[in-house]
C-alpha positions in Angstrom: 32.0 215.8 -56.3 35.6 217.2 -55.8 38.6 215.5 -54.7 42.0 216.3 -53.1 44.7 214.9 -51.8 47.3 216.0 -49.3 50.1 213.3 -48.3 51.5 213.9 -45.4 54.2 211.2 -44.4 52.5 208.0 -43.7 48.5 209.2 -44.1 46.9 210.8 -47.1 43.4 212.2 -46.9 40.7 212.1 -49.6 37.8 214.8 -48.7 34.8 214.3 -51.1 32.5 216.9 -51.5 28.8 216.3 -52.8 26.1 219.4 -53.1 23.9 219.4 -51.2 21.1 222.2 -51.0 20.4 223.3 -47.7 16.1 224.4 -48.5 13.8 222.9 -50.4 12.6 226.2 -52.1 16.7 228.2 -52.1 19.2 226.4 -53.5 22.7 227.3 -53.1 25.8 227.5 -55.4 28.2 224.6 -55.8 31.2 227.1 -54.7 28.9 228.5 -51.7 28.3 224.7 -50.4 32.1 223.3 -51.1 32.9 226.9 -49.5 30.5 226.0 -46.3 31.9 222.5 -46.8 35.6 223.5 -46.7 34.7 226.0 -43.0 33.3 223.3 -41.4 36.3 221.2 -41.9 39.0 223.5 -41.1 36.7 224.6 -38.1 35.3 221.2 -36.4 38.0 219.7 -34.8 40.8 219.9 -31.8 43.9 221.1 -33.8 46.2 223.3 -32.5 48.8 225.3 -34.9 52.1 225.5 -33.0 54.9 227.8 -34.5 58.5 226.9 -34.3 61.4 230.1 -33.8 64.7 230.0 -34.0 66.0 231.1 -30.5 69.6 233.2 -31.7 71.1 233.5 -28.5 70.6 230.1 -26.7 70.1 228.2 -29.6 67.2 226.1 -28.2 64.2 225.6 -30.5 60.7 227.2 -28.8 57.0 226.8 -29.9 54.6 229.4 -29.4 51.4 228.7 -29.9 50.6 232.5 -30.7 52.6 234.0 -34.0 51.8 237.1 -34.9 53.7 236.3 -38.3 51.9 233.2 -39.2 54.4 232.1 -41.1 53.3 229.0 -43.3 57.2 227.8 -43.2 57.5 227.3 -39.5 53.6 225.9 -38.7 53.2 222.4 -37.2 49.6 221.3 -36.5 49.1 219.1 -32.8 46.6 217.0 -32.5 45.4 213.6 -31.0 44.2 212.2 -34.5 46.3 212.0 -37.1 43.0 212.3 -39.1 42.3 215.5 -38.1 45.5 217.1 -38.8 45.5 215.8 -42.3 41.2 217.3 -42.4 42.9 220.6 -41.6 46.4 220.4 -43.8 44.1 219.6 -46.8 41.7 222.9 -45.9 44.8 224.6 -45.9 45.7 223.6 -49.2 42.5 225.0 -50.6 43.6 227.9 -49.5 41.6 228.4 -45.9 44.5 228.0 -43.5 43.8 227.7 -38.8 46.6 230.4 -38.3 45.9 230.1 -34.3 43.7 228.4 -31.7 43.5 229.1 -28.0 41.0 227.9 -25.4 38.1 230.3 -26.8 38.9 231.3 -30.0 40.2 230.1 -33.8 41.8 232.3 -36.4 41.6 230.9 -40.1 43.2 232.8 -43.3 41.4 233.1 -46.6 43.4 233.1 -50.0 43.1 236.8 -49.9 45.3 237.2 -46.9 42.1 238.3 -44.3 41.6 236.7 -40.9 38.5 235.4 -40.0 37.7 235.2 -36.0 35.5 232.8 -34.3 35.0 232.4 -30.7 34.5 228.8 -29.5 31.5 228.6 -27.2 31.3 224.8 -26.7 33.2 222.0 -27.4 31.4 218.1 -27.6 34.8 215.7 -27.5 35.1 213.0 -29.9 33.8 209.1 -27.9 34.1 205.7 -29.0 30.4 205.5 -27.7 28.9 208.8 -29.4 31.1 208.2 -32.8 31.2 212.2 -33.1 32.0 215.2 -32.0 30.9 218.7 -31.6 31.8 222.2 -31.5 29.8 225.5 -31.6 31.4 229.0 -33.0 30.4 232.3 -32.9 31.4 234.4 -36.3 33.3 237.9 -34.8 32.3 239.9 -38.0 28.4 238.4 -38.6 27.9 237.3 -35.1 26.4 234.0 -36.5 26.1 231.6 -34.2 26.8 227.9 -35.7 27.0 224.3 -34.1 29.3 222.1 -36.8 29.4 218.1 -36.6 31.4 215.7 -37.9 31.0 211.9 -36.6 30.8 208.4 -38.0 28.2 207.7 -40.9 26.4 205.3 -38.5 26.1 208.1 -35.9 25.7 210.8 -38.4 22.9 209.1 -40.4 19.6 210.0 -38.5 20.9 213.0 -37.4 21.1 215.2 -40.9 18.3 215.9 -42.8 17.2 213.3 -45.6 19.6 212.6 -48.3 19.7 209.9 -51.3 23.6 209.7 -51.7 25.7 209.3 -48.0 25.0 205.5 -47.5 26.0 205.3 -51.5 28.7 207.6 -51.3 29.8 205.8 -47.7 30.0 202.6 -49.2 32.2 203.4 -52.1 35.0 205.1 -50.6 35.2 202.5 -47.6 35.7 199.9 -50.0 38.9 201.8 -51.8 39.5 201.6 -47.6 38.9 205.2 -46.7 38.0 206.3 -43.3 35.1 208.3 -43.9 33.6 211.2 -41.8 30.3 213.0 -42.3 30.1 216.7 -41.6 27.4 218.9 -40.8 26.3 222.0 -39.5 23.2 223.6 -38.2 22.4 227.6 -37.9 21.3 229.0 -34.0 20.0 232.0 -33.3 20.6 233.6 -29.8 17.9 232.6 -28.3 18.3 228.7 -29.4 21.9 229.5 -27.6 21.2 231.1 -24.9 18.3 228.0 -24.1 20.7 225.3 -25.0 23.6 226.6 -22.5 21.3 227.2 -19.7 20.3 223.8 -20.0 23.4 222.4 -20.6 24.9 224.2 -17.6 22.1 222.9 -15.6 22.6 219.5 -17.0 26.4 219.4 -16.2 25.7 220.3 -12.4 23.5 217.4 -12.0 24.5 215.1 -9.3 22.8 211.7 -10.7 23.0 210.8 -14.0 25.1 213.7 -14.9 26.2 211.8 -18.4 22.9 210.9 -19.3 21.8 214.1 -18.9 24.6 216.5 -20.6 24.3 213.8 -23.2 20.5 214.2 -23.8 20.6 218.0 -23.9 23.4 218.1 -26.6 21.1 215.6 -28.8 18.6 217.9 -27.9 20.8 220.1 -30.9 21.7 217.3 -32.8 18.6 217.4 -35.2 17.8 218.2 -38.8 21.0 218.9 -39.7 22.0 220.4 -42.7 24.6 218.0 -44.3 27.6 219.6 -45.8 30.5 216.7 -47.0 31.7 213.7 -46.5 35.6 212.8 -46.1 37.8 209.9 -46.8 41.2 209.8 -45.0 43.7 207.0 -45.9 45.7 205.5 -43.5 48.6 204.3 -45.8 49.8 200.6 -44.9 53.3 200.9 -43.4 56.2 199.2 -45.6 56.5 195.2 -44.6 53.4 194.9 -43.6 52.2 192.0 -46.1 55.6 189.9 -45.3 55.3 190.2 -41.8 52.0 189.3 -41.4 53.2 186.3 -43.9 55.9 185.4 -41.7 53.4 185.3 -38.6 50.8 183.2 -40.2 54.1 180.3 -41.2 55.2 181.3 -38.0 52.0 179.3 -36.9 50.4 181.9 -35.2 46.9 183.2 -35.5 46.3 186.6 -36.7 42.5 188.4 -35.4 41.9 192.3 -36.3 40.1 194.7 -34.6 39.1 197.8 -35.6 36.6 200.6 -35.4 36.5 201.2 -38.8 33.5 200.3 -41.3 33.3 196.6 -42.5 33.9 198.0 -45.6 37.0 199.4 -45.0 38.4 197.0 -42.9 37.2 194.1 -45.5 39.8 196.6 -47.9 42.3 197.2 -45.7 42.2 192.9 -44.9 43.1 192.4 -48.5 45.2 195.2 -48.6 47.4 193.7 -45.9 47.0 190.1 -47.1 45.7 189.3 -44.1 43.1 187.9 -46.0 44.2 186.5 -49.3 42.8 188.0 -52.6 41.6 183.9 -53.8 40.4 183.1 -50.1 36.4 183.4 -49.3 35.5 185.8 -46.9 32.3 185.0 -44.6 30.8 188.4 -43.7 28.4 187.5 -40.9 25.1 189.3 -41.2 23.4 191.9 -38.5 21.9 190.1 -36.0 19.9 191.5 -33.1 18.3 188.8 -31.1 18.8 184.9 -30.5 17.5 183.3 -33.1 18.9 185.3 -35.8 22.4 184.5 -34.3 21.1 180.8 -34.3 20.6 180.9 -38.0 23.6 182.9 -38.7 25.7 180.7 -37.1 24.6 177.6 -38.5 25.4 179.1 -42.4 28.9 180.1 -41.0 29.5 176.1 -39.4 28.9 175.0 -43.2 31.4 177.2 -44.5 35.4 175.9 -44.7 38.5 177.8 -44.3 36.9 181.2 -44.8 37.8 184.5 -43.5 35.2 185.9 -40.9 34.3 189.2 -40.8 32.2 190.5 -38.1 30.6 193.7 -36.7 30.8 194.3 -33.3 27.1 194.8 -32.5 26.9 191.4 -34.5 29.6 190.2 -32.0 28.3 191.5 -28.7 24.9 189.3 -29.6 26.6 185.7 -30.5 29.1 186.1 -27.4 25.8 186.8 -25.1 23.9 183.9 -26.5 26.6 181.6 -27.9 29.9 182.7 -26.6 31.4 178.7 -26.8 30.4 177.9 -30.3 31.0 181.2 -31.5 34.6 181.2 -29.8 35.2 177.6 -31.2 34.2 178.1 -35.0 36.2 181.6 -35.0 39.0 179.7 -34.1 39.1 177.3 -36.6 39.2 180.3 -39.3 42.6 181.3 -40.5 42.1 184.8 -40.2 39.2 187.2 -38.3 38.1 190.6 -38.7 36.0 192.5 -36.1 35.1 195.6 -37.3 33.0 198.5 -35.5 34.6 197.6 -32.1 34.9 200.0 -29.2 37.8 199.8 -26.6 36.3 197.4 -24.0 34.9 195.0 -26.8 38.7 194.8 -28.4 39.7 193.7 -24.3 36.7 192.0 -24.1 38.0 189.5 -26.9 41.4 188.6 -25.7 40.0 187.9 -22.5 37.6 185.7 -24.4 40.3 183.8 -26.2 42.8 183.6 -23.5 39.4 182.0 -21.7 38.4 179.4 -24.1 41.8 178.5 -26.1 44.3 178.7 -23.1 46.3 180.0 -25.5 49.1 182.8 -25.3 47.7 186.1 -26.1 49.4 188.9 -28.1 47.9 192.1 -28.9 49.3 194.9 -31.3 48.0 198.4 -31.2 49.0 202.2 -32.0 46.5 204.4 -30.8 45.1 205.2 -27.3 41.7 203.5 -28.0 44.2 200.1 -28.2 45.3 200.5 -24.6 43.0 198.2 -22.8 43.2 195.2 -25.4 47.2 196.1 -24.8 46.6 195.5 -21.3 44.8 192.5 -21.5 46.9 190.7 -23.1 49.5 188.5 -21.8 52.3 190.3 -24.2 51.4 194.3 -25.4 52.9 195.7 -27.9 52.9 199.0 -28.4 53.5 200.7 -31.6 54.8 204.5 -32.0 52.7 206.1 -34.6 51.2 209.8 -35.7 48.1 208.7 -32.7 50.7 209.5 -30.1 52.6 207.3 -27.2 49.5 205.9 -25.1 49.7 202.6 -26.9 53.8 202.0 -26.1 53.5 203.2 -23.1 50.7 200.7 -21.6 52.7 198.0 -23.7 55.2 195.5 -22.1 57.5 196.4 -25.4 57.6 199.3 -27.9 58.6 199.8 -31.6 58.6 202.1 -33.9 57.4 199.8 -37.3 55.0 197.5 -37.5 57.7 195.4 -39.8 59.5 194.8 -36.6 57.5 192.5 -34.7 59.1 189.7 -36.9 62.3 190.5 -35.7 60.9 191.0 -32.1 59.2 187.3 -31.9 61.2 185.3 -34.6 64.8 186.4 -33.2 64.4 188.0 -29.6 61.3 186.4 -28.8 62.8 182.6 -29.6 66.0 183.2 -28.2 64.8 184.5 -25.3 62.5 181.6 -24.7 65.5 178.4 -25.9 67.9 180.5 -23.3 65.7 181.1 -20.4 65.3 177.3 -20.5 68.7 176.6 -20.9 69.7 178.7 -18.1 67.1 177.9 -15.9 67.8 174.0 -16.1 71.4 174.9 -15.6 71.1 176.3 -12.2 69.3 173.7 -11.0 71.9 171.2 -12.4 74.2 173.2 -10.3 72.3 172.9 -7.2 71.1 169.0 -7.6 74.6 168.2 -8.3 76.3 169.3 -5.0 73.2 168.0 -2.8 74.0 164.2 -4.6 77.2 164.0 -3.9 76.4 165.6 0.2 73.9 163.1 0.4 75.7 160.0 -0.9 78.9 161.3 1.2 76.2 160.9 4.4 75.0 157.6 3.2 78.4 156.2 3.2 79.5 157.4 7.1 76.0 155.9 8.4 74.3 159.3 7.6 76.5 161.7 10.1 75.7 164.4 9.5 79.6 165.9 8.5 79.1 168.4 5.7 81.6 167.6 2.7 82.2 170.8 1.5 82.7 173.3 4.0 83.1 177.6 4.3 84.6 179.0 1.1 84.1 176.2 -0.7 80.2 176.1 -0.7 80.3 180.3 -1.4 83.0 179.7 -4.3 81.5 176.9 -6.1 77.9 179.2 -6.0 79.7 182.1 -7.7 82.9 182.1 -8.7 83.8 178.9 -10.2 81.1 178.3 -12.3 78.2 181.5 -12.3 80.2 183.1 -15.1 79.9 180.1 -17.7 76.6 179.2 -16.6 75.0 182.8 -17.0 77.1 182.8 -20.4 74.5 180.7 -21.8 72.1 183.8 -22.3 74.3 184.9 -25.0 74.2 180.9 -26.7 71.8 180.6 -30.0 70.8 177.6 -31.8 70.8 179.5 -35.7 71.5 182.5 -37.0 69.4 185.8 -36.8 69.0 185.5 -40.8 68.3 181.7 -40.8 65.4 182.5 -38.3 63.3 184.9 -39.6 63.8 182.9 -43.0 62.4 180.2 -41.6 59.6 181.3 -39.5 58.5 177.6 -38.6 61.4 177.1 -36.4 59.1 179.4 -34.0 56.3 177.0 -34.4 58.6 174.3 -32.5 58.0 176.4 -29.0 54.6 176.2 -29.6 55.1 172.2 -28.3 57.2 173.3 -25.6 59.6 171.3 -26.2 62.8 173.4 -24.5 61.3 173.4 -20.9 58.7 170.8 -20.1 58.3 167.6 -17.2 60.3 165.6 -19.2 63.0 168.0 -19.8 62.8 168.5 -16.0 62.9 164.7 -15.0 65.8 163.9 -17.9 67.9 167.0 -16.0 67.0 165.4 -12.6 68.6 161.8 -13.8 71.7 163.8 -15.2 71.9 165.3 -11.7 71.5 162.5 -9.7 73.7 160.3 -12.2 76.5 162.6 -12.6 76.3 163.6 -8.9 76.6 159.6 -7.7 79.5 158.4 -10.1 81.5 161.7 -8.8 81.1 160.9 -5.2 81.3 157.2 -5.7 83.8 157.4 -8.2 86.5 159.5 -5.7 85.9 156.9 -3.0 86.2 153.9 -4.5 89.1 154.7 -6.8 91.0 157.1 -4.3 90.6 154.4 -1.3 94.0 154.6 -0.4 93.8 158.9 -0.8 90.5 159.3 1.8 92.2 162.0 3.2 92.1 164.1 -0.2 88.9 163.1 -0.9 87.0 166.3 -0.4 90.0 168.2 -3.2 89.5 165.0 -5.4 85.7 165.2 -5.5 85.7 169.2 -6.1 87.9 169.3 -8.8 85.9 167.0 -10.5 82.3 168.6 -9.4 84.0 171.7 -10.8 85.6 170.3 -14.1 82.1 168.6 -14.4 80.2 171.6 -14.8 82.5 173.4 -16.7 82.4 170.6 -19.2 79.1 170.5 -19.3 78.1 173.7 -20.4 80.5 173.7 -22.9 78.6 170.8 -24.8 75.7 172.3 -24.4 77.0 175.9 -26.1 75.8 175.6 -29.8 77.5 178.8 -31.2 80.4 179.8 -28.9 80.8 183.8 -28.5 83.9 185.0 -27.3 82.7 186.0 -24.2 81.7 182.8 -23.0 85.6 181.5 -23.8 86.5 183.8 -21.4 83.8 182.9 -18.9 85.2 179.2 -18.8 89.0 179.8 -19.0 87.9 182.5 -16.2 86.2 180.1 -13.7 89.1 177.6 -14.2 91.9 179.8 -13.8 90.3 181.5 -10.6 89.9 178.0 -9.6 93.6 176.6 -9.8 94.7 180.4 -8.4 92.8 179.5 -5.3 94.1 176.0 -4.9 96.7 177.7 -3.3 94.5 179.2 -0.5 92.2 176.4 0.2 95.0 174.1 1.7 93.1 174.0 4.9 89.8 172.9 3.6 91.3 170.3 1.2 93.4 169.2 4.7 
């Protein structure tokens, strides 16, 4: 077995190679097989090599995908998996380098400098439902025609020939929490070719069932064959991960992963994060395929106490068709759950599932396209930039660029957001209560005429120049500091109770209003009897001083700007006192 590894920023790959002979009566070289081993890799895959030159004149930086120079200094690989570029960085540093790639063709180096050309005759994409993919290549110089695989061990496992070490050799390197990869290959003649395209041709012109069909003709290939390697990629932890997930978990909020990665590795990578701490137990719930094995399995999980789950989705899919309620309810009770082996829909599937029987606030974290409909489902996405490309922060309702800061992004931004939104929004209906109290008590007191006490500019200024500036100055109010509230991630647990915005909260603002609104009115006419006449300018100026004052004890940290919001709305107050003769009479 040979190992290497190739770090390339963030992700590190591990390619093991095991010999394997490829006949029962000729057996091959170890350098032939790791040779074979190291083709496959650096030719099954989407990668493109993109060159970067130096434009003189303009100055402008241009990438050309064709380079007659092949420089190594200025080649950049593309790719939609950060997996495969590393597959191909590490052939490269074995010395078999992809100098170019086009629609039908690949060029790879050798150590001695030659080019070797292969024409690319079919590509099979990479699925979360086939867990592989597929590429056939015809050799320039032999004219060898070969189909090369590479796929998930679960997928890949009945399709190559009979072997005593993958399952071993699987097991190990997903438990140091490798992602692991099986490649194979599988010799055609022109004949077997020329069959398989006719049918596959035929098979893609279908009008029912076209899938089925293209996807029963290319298994048609997918047999006997000849296992070459297995690799192991690392996908490093980003830094802060273990305190952040810390902070979440004080924070009071639940933390479920899903993944499509072995239970093996994701079990590894659980630990790794301290998602899962190193002294808690961990309940791995057994394959189960039908009703009553689910029963059973179910029943030795409900004895178990604050353990970790950890859960294949195939094993998933069966409880939540059977016993989706009790399945739902003891998950919930576990302090942290791991679904591994899940495709797209099932990740969706399980928010949905949780917002459904928790009524619970959702929040799902992802970095790769295959995250995009759990994203989506979700009351909040977020969307994390990473090597997998942008199709995760794009779906998301926010994007960042670290994993490290989503505790900034719900401990700071995410409280403050929530204290200030119900500060602001039980502050414009202060406003409005306020005014329509002292109206209605002004009524009351003439027999219910129906005079309006405030009339024309008054009505428009006391909506927006008199007091919107200090009220909307409350979005810029905190309770504590940044610092003080990530240290203490259980001040976020308070929202949980909803204890900022709520019916009482409501009600209590209501009686303020109503209160507040009463004495003013009352207050003017009763002690400025013998001033009726300047009732209306006695009763504003206090409605106005009123809710200036009022804000102000609410403020908890003052900011400069709101200083200037209240000396603002008083000063363009007493400036207009000199205009508003006629509606003060």
């Amino acid at each position: 077995k040979v190992h290497s590894q190739n770090s390339g920023n963030s992700t590190s790959s591990t390619p093991s190679r095991k010999p394997q002979s490829s006949a029962p009566k000729v057996r091959k070289s170890v350098s032939s097989r790791i040779h074979e081993a190291v083709k496959a890799i650096a030719l099954c895959h989407n990668v493109t090599p993109v060159y970067e030159s130096r434009a003189g004149v303009s100055g402008e930086t241009e990438y050309a995908e064709v380079d007659q120079d092949f420089s190594d200094e200025n080649r950049t690989y593309q790719a939609s998996s950060p997996d495969e570029v590393t597959l191909v960085q590490w052939t490269e540093s074995v010395g078999l380098t992809l100098v170019n790639r086009d629609l039908t063709s690949m060029q790879l180096k050798t150590p001695g400098g030659h080019i070797l050309t292969y024409y690319i005759l079919q590509i099979f994409p990479f699925t979360s439902e086939s867990k592989r993919m597929g590429i056939i290549v015809r050799d320039e110089s032999s004219g060898e025609i070969t189909f090369y695989m590479k796929g998930a061990d679960v997928a890949m496992s009945t399709i190559v020939q009979y072997n005593d070490w993958l399952e071993e050799e699987c097991g190990n390197m997903a438990r140091e929490g490798l992602r692991t990869l099986v490649v194979a290959k599988k010799s055609l003649t022109e004949e077997q070719y020329q069959d398989f395209e006719s049918r596959y041709n035929q098979a893609k012109l279908s009008i029912h069932d076209r899938n089925l069909k293209v996807a029963a003709v290319v298994e048609s290939l997918e047999r006997e064959m000849e296992l070459l390697c297995l690799t192991g990629v690392e996908d490093q932890l980003q830094a802060d991960v273990r305190p952040t997930l810390e902070m979440l978990r004080n924070a009071g909020i639940k933390i479920w992963m899903l993944t499509g990665d072995k239970l093996e590795t994701a079990t590894c990578i659980a630990k790794s994060s301290h998602l899962v701490s190193r002294t808690q137990d961990i309940h791995i719930f057994r394959p189960v395929t039908t009703r009553g094995e689910a029963h059973l399995e179910l029943n030795a999980f409900r004895r178990k106490h604050d353990c970790a789950l950890v859960i294949s989705g195939d094993s998933l899919e069966v409880c939540l068709k059977y016993y989706e309620h009790e399945f739902v309810e003891l998950a919930c009770q576990c302090p942290a759950v791991v679904c591994c082996r899940c495709s797209p829909t099932q990740k969706a599937h399980i928010v949905k599932l949780l917002q459904h029987h928790t009524g619970k606030r959702t929040c799902a974290i992802g970095d790769g396209g295959n995250d995009v409909s759990m994203i989506q489902a979700a009351d909040c996405g977020i969307g994390i930039e990473g090597k997998e490309g942008k199709q995760a922060s794009l779906a998301a309702d926010f994007s960042i660029t670290q994993f490290k800061h989503i505790g900034r992004l719900l401990m700071v931004h995410g409280r403050n957001s929530y204290k200030r939104s119900a500060a602001l929004g039980q502050f414009v209906m202060h406003r409005g209560l306020i005014i329509s109290t002292m109206q209605a008590v002004f009524s009351s007191v003439f027999y219910f005429a129906s005079v309006p006490l405030y009339q024309g500019f008054l009505m428009v200024g006391y909506a927006t120049i008199y007091t919107m500036f200090p009220v909307f100055s409350l979005v810029l109010d905190q309770d504590v500091k940044p610092e003080m509230a990530l240290l203490y991630p259980e001040l976020y647990k308070d929202l949980t109770k909803g204890r900022s915005l709520s019916f009482k909260t409501f009600l209590i603002w209501v009686l303020i209003s109503i209160y507040q609104g009463g004495i003013l009115m009352y207050g003017a006419l009763l002690l400025f009897e013998s001033e009726f006449v300047h009732v209306v300018a006695i009763s504003f100026t206090a409605l106005i001083l009123t809710e200036l004052l009022m804000v102000a004890l609410t403020i908890r940290t003052w900011h400069w700007l709101m200083v200037v919001a209240e000396f603002l709305s008083l000063g363009c107050y007493v400036a207009s006192l000199a205009f508003l003769n006629e509606y003060f009479g």
